[in-house]
C-alpha positions as CSV (number, residue, x, y, z in Angstrom):
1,X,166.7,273.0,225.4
2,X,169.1,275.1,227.0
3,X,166.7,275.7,229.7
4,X,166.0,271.7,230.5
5,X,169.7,271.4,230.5
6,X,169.6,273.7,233.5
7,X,166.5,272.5,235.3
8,X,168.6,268.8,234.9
9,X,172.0,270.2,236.5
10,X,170.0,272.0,239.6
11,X,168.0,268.5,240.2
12,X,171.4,266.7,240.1
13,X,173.3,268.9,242.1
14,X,170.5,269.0,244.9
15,X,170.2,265.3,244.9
16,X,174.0,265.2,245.6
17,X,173.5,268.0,248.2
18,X,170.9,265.2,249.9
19,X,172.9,262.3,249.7
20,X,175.8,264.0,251.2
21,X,173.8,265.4,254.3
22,X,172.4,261.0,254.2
23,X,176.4,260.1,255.0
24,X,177.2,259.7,258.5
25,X,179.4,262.0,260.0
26,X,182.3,261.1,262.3
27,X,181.9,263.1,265.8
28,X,185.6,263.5,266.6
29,X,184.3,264.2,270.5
30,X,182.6,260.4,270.0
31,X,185.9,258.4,270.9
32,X,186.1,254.8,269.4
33,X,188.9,251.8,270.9
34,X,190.4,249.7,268.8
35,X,193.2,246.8,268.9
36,X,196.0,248.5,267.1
37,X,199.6,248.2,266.3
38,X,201.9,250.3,267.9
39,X,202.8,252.9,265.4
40,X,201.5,253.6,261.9
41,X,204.8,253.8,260.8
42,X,206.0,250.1,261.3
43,X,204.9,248.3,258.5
44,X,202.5,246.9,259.9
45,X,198.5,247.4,259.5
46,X,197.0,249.8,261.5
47,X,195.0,247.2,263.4
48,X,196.2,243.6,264.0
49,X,193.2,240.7,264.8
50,X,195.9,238.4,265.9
51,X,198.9,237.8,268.6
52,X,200.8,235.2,268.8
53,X,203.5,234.0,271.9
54,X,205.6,232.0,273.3
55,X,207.0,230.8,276.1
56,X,209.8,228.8,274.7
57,X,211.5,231.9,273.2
58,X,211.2,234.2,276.8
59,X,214.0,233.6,279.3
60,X,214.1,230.2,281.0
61,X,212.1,229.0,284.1
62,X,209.1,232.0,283.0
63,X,206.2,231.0,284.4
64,X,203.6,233.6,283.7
65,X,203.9,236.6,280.9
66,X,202.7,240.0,281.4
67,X,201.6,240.9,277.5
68,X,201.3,244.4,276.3
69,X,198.9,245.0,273.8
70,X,198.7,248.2,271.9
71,X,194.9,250.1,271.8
72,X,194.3,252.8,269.8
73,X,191.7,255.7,270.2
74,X,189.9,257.4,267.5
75,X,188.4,260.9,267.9
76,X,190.2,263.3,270.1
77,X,192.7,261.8,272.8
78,X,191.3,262.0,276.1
79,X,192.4,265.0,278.3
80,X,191.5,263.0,281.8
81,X,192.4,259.2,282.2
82,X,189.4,257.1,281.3
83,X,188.9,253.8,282.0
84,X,187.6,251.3,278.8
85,X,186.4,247.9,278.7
86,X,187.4,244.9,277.5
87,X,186.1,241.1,277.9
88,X,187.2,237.6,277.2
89,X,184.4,236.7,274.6
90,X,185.2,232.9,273.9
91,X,184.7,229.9,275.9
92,X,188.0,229.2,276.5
93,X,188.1,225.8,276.2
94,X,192.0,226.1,275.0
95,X,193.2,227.7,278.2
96,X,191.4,228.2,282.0
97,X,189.9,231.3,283.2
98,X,192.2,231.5,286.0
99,X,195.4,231.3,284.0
100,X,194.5,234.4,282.1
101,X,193.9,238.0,283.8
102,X,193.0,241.5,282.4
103,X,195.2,244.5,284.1
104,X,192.7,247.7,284.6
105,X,192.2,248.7,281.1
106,X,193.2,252.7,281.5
107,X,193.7,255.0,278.6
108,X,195.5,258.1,279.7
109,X,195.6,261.5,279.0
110,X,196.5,262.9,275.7
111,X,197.6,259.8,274.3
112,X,195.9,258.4,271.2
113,X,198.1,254.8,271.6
114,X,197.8,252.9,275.2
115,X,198.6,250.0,276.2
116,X,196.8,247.2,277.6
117,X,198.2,244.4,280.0
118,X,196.9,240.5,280.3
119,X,199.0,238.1,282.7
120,X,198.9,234.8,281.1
121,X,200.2,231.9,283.3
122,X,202.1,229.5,281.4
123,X,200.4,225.7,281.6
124,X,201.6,222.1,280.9
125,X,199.4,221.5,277.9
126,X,201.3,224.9,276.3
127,X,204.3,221.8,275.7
128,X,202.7,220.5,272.7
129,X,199.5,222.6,271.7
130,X,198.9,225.9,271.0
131,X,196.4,227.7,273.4
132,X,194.2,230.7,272.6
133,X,191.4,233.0,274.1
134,X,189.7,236.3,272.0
135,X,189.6,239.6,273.6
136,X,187.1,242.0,272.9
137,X,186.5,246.2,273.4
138,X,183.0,246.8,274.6
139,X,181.0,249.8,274.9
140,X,181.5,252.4,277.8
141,X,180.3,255.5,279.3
142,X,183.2,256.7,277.2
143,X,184.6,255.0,274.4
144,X,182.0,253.7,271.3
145,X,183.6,250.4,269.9
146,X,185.6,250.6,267.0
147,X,184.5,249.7,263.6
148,X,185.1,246.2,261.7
149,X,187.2,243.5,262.8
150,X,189.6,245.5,265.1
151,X,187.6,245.4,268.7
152,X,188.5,241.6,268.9
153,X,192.0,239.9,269.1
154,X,192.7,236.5,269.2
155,X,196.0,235.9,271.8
156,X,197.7,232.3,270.7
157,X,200.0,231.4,273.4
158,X,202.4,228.0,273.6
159,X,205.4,226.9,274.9
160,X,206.8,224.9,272.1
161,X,210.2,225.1,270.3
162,X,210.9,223.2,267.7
163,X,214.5,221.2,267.0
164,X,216.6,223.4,264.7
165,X,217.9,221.8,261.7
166,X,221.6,222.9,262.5
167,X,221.3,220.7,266.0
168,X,222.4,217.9,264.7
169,X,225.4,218.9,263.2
170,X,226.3,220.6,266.6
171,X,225.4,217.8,269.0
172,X,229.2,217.3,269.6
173,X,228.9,221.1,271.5
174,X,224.9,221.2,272.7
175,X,224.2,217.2,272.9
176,X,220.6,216.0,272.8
177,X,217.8,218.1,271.9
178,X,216.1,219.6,275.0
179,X,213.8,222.4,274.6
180,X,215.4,224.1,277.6
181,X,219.2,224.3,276.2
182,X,217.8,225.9,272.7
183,X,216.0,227.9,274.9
184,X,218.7,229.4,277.0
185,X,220.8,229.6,273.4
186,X,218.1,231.8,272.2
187,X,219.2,234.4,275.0
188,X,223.1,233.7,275.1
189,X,223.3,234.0,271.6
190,X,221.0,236.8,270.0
191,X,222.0,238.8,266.3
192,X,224.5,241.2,266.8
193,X,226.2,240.0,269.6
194,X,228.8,238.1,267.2
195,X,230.4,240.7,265.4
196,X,231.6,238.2,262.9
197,X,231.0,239.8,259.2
198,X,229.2,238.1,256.6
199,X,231.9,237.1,254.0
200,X,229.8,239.1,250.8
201,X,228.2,241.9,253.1
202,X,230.3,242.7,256.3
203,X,227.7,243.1,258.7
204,X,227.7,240.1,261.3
205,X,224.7,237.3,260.7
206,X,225.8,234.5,262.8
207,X,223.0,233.8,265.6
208,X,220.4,231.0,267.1
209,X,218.6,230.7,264.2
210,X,221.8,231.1,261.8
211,X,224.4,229.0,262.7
212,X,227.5,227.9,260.5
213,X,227.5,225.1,258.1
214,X,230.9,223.7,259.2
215,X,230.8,222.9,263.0
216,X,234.0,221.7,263.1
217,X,236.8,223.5,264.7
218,X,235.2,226.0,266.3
219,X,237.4,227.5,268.6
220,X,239.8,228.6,265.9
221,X,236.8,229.4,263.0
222,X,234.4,230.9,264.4
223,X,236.1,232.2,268.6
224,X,233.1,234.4,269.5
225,X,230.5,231.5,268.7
226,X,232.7,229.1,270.2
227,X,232.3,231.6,273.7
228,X,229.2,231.3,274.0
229,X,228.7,228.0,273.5
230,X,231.1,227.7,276.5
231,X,228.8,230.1,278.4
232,X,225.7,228.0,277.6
233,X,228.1,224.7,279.2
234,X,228.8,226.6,282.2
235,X,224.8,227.8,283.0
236,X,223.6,224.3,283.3
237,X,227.1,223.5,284.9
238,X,225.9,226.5,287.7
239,X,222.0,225.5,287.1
240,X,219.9,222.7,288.0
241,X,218.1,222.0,285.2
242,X,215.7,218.5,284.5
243,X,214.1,218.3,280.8
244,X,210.8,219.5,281.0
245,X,210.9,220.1,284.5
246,X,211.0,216.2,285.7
247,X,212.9,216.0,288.1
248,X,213.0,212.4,288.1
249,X,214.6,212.3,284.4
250,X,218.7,213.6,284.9
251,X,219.5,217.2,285.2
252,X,220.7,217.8,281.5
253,X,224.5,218.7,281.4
254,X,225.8,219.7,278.0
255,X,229.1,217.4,276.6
């Protein structure tokens, strides 16, 4: 018996020998691309399959957006700049060929994070409907595609901005809704530049996309808020400005 028992052990143990010479082996020198956030660190998967932008939340009169998109290599980093590949893969029958345009894809020297560039031009149908196009990594003379779902990423790009629920209540100070004057509020009025502290915390939370219930009184409730609103009166005092670029509608003016 005891010597079955050790006939049985030696099979097992060179069957396991043989299956673990059957898994593949990673080459480290056999780099692989891949779509990737921008650090490990961020809370974020290591790959991402989806972007999303938008015009309506970029400074005012954009018309065409230089994206970054973070790539990541696997293996060892390259110790020469080497140029990789990517492709458009869909039909894009949400946005034209010609609005959309891939920067030299070059991953550089001892980096294992690069970035990639697309120009995206922004479009009139981006007003009420969200665009979108899939980017792909393709195989090279020297990068191997990376595994799984990370070697495509689909880039949703618009130009909407929806009415805040607080407008209404502030119409007396912003007037009628127009995408271009929540627009320009976005950038006049971002968290942290109203140092005003939150009553139970003490760190300041007033911004766009927190305003204060009680609009009234303003100027002597809530003074910084009440500045920058004046700012936001005085740019499309200074700037000619027509609601969704028609110039045959009245420049908007706030009250």
């Amino acid at each position: 018996m005891k010597n079955i028992f050790i006939i049985l052990i030696a099979a097992l143990m060179l069957t396991g020998c043989k299956e673990n010479q059957d898994i593949t082996q990673f080459d480290l020198e056999q780099r692989m691309i891949y779509f990737g956030s921008s650090t490990y660190d961020d809370g974020l998967p290591p790959y991402d399959t989806t972007m999303n932008y938008t015009f309506a939340m970029d400074e005012l009169g954009l018309t065409k957006k230089r994206l970054a998109i973070p790539v990541r290599v696997m293996g060892t980093s390259p110790t020469e700049d080497l140029p990789y590949t990517v492709s458009i893969i869909d039909s894009l029958s949400k946005i034209q060929a010609s609005d959309v345009k891939i920067e030299p894809a070059i991953f550089h020297a001892g980096l294992f994070v690069d970035t990639l560039y697309v120009v995206v031009n922004k479009t009139e149908q981006m007003a009420d409907q969200v665009l979108h196009f899939t980017l792909e990594v393709q195989e090279n003379a020297h990068f191997k595609k990376g595994l799984g779902d990370n070697v495509r990423l689909k880039v949703n790009v618009s130009d909407m901005l929806t009415k805040p629920t607080w407008w209404e209540k502030f119409r007396a100070y912003f007037g009628p809704y127009h995408k271009e004057v929540y627009q320009q509020w976005i950038q006049i009025y971002p968290l942290g530049v109203d140092p005003t502290p939150h009553i139970i915390t003490g760190e300041p939370y007033l911004y766009w996309g927190r305003m204060p219930d009680d609009a009234n009184f303003l100027a002597n409730t809530y003074p910084v808020l009440y500045t920058h609103i004046r700012q936001l009166k005085q740019y499309f005092e200074d700037n000619v400005v027509h609601p969704g670029g028609d110039t045959s509608l009245p420049r908007i003016k706030l009250p």
